[in-house]
N, C-alpha and C positions, 0 to 999 in steps of 0.2 A: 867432168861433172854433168853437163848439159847433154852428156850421151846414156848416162846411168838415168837419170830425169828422165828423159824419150823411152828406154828400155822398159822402166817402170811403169810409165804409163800406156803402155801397149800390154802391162801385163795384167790393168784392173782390166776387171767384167763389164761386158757392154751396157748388162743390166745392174744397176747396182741405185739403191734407197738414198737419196739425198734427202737428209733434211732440212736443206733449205729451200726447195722444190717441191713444196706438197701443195694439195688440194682437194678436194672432197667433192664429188660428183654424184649425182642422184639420173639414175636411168634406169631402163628396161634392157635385160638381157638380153640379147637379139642370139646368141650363140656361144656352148660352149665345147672347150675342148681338152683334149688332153695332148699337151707338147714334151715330147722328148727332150729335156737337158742335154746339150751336146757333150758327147765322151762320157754319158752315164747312161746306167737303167731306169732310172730316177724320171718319173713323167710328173710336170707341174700342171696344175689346173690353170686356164684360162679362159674368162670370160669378152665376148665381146661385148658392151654396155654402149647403148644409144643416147645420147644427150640432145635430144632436138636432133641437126643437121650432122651432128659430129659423132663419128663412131670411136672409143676409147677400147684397147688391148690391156686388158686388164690381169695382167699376172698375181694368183691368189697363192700357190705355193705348190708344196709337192701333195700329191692325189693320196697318199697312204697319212698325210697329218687331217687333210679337210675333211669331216665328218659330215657334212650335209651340202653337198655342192648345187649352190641356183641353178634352176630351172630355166628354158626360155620362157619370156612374156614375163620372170617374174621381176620387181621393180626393187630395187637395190641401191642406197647408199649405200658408196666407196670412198676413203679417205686415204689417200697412199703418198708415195712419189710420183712425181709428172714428168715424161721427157718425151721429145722427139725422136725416133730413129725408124729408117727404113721408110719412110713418107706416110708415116702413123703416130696416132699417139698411145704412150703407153702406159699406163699405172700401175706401182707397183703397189699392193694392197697393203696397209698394215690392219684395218679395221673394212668388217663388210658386214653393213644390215640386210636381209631379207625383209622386207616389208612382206611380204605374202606369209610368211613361216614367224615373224616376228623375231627372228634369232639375230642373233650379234656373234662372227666370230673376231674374233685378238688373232691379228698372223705374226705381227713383228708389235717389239717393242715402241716406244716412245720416240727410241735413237735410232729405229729400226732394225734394229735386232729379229732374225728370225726365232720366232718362236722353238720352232721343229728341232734346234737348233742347241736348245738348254738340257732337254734332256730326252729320252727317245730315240728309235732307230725304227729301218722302214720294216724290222722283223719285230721288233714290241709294241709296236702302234700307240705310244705312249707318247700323250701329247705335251707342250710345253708349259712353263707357270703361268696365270698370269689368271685373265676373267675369261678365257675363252668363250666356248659357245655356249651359251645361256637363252632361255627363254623367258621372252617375260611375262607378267605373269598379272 
């Protein structure tokens, strides 16, 4: 039993949405990028976001669902997952404000569920339910 355990656990993803690890961070972009998902074609958005001394790895989702990706310099609350790895910290997005654009988008649910994920593919560019990106107004 405690070898199927070990097996199992070597087979969740490094990154993965815990909900009982969240927190919400308000910075400026300092840098973003586009990262290959390893074993796919599939490139996720990522921003680096500065909090004061502390720089956060802020994984926002795949680049074919995000419709308006921050800019550097612009200032952003991030509500995500929080964790440790590779001597960084890293979030994972479910909610991102643009304060310069005044936009909001929805990336995962509540439970963290990706959005990208309910309905859509990277050939219909058809985003998931929920309030996504909105301006306000």
């Amino acid at each position: 039993m405690r070898f199927l355990l070990l097996t199992f656990l070597t087979l969740i993803p490094k990154y993965f949405y815990n909900v009982k690890d969240t927190t919400t961070v308000i910075g400026e972009v300092k840098k973003v990028e586009k990262d290959q998902v390893e074993g796919s074609k599939v490139y996720h958005i990522v921003l680096f976001l500065s909090e004061g001394d502390t720089t956060h790895k802020v994984i926002l989702g795949p680049a074919w669902f995000i419709e308006e990706i921050p800019k550097e310099g612009d200032s952003c609350t991030v509500e995500g997952s929080i964790f440790n790895a590779d001597s960084m910290i890293y979030i994972i997005a479910r909610r991102i404000m643009n304060m310069r654009t005044q936009t909001v988008l929805t990336l995962r649910t509540q439970l963290g569920f990706p959005l990208w994920g309910r309905r859509g593919s990277e050939t219909k560019r058809i985003g998931g339910i929920g309030d996504g990106l909105r301006r306000k107004r």
